[in-house]
C-alpha positions in Angstrom: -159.3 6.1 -100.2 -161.5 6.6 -103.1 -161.8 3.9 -106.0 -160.4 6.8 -108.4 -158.1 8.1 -105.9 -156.4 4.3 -106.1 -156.8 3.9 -110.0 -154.5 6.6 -110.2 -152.2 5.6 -107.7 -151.8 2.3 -108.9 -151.3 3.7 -112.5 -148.4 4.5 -111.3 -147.2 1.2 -109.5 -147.3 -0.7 -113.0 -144.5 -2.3 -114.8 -145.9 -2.0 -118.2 -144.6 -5.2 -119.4 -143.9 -6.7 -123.2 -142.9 -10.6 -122.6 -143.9 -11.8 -126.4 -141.7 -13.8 -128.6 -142.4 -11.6 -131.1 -141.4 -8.6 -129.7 -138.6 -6.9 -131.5 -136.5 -4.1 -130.8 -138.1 -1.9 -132.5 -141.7 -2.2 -130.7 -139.6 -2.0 -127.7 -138.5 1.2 -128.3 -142.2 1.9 -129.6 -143.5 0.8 -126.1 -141.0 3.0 -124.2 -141.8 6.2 -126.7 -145.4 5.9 -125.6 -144.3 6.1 -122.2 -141.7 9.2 -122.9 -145.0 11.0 -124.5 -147.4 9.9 -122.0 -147.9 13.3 -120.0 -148.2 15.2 -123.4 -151.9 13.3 -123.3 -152.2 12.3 -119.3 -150.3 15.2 -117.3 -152.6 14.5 -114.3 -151.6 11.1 -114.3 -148.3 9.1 -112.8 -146.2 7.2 -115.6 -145.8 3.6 -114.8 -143.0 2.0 -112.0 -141.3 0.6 -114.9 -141.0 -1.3 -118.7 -140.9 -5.1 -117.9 -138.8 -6.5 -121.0 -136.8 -10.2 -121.9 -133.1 -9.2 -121.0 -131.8 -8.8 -124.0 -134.0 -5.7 -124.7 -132.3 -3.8 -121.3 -130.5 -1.3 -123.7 -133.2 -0.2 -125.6 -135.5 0.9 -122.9 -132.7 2.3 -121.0 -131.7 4.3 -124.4 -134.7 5.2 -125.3 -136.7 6.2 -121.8 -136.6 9.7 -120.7 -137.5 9.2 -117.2 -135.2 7.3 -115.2 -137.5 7.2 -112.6 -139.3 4.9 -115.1 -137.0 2.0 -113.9 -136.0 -0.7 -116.5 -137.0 -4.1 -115.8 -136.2 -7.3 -117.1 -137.4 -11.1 -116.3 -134.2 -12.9 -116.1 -133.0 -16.1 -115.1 -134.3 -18.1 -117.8 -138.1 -17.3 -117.4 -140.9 -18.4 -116.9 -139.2 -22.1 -116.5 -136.1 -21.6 -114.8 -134.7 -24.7 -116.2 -131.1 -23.9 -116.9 -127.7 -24.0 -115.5 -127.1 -21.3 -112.6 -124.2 -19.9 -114.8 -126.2 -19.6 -117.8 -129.2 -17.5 -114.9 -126.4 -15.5 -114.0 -125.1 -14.5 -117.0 -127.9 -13.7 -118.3 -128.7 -11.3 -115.7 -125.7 -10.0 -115.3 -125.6 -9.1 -118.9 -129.1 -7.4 -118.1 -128.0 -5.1 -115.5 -124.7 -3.9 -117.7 -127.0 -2.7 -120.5 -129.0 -0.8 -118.2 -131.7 -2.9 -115.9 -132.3 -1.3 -112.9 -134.8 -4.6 -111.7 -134.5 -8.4 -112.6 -137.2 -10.3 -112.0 -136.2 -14.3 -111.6 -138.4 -17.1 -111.0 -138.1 -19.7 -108.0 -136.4 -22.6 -109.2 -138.9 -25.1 -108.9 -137.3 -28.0 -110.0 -135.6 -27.7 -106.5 -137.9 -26.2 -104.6 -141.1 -28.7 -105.5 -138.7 -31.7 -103.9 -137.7 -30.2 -101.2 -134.4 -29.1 -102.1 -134.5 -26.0 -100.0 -130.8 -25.2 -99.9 -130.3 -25.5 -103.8 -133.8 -23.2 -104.3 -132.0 -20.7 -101.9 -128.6 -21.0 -103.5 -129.7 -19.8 -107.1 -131.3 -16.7 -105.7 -128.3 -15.7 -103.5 -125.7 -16.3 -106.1 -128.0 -14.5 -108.7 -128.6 -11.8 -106.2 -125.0 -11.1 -105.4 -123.9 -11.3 -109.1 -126.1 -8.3 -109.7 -125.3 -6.3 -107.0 -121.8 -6.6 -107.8 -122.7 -4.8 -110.9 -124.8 -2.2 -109.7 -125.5 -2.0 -105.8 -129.1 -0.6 -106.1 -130.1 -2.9 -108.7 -133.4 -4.9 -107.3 -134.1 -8.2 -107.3 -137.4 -9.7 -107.2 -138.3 -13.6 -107.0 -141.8 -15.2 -108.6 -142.8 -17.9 -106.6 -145.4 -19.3 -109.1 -147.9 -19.5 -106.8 -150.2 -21.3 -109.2 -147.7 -24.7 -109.0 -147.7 -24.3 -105.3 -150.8 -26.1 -103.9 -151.2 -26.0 -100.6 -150.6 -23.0 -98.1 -147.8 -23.9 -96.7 -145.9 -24.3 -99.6 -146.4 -20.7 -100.6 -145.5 -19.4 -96.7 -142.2 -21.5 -97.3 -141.7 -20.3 -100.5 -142.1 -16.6 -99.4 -139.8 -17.0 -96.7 -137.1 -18.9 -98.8 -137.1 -15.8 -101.1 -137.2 -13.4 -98.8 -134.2 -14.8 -96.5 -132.3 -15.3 -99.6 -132.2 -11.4 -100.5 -135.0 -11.0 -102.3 -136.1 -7.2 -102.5 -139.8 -8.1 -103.7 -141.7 -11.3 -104.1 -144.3 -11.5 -107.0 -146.8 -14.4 -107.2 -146.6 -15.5 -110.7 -145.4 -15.3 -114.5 -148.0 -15.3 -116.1 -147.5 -18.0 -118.1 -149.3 -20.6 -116.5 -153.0 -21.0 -114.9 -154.1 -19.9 -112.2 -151.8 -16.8 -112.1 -152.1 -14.0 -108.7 -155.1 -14.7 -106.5 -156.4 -13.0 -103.7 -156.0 -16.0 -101.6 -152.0 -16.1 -102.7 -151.7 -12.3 -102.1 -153.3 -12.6 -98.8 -150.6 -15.5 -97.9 -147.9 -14.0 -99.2 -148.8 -10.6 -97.5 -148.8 -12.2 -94.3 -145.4 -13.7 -94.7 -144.1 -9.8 -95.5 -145.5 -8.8 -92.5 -144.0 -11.7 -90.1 -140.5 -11.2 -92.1 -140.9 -7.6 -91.3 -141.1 -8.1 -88.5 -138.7 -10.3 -86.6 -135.6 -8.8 -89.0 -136.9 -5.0 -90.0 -136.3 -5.4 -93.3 -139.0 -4.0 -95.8 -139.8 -6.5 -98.8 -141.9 -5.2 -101.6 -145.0 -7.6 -102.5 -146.1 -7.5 -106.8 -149.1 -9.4 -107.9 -148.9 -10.7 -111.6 -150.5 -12.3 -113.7 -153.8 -12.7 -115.3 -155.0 -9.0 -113.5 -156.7 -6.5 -115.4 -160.1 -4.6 -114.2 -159.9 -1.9 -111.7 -162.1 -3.8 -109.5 -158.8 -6.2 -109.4 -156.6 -3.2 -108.4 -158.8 -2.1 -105.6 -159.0 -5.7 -104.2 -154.9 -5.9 -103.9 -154.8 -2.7 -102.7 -156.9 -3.6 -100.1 -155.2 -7.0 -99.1 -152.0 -4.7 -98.6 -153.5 -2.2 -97.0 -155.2 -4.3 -94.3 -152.5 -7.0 -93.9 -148.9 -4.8 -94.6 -150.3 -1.1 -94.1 -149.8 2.5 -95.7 -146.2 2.4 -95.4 -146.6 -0.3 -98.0 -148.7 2.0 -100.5 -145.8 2.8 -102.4 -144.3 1.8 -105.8 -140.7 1.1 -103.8 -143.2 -1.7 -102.1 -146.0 -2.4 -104.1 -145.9 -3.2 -108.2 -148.3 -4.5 -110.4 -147.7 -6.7 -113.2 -150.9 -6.0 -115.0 -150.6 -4.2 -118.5 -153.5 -4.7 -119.4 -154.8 -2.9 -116.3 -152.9 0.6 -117.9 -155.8 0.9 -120.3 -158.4 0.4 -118.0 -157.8 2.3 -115.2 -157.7 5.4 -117.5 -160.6 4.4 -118.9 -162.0 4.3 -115.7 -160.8 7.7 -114.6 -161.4 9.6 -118.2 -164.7 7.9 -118.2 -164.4 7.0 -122.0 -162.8 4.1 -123.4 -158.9 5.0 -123.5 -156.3 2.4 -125.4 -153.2 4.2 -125.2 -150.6 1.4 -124.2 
């Protein structure tokens, strides 16, 4: 595929994300009205996966987005640390989905996982997991692994396996919030985990690299590491998400050929 081909493609595999602690509800709403007027500028071009908010924002962005397609998606479970009670991860995403998430995005409890406490690191995602889905069936659950804490190979194969035998519906490699974020090496690993999950059980497990990405040369290069290691069925938003906001600007730049800042 062409480089502009996949600009556009990915465009539309983006959860245009606002984690800031001074976001407010009212540049939510501002965020999700740019989307809703998006084609009036860009008809030629796909809207993005989904808005990527803190929980407490679900309602507005599923009040105020036109396009339910446009999937509303929250980091939950206490992010980016993870360093609360379970009841207080669940509630909180429980509370999500009820005012209108249609994705939580939860981050691997490292305080278990880093010392080897498997079973507990499992535990939080299946109980999280099944608290959701008793809300709303099709909501989605995907698990950040952190991949920048995780230092060796195997820890990230373990970590991608954990998740994805737990229920998780995606795995994404980081939050963002701490150094290094995604990597090709990471995406490579985790990619090859998906594929080996896939199959021995059949089950499809979406893959989202987060996290410090931006240029379109960055969105070619994970396109390419799923392309070669999971295949075309993968080349989809129900498998494939970016968490790259940043990257919204750019790739239109890139296809308008003039700068755009529109997001």
């Amino acid at each position: 595929m062409e480089n502009k081909a996949i600009y556009k493609t990915v465009l539309g595999m983006i959860d245009l994300t606002s984690l800031n602690s001074t976001d407010t509800y009212g540049k939510i709403a501002a965020m999700t009205e740019k989307v809703n007027r998006f084609h009036a500028s860009f008809p030629d071009y796909p809207l993005p996966a989904s808005i990527c908010v803190y929980p407490n924002f679900a309602a507005t962005v599923a009040r105020t987005r036109k396009d339910t397609d446009v999937h509303v998606t929250v980091v939950g479970g206490c992010f980016p640390a993870s360093q609360s009670p379970l009841p207080v991860k669940i509630s909180e995403c429980e509370t999500a989905v009820r005012d209108g998430a249609d994705e939580v995005d939860i981050v691997l409890a490292l305080n278990s996982f880093l010392e080897k406490n498997y079973k507990e690191a499992e535990r939080e995602i299946v109980e999280i997991g099944r608290a959701i889905r008793a809300v709303r069936p099709e909501v989605h659950l995907k698990v950040i692994l952190e991949t920048g804490a995780l230092k060796e190979t195997a820890l990230i194969e373990d970590a991608s396996f954990l998740a994805m035998e737990a229920g998780a519906d995606f795995i994404k490699t980081s939050t963002g919030k701490m150094q290094p974020a995604a990597t090709p090496e990471a995406a490579q690993v985790m990619c090859r985990c998906i594929k080996d999950y896939y199959g021995r059980t059949g089950r499809m497990v979406g893959f989202k690299p987060a996290g410090g990405i931006a240029t379109p040369e960055d969105a070619v290069t994970y396109w390419n590491i799923v392309a070669d290691t999971l295949g075309e069925r993968w080349l989809d938003k129900r498998w494939f998400r970016f968490g790259a906001s940043r990257m919204a600007n750019n790739l239109l730049s890139a296809l308008e050929g003039r700068e755009v800042k529109y997001y």
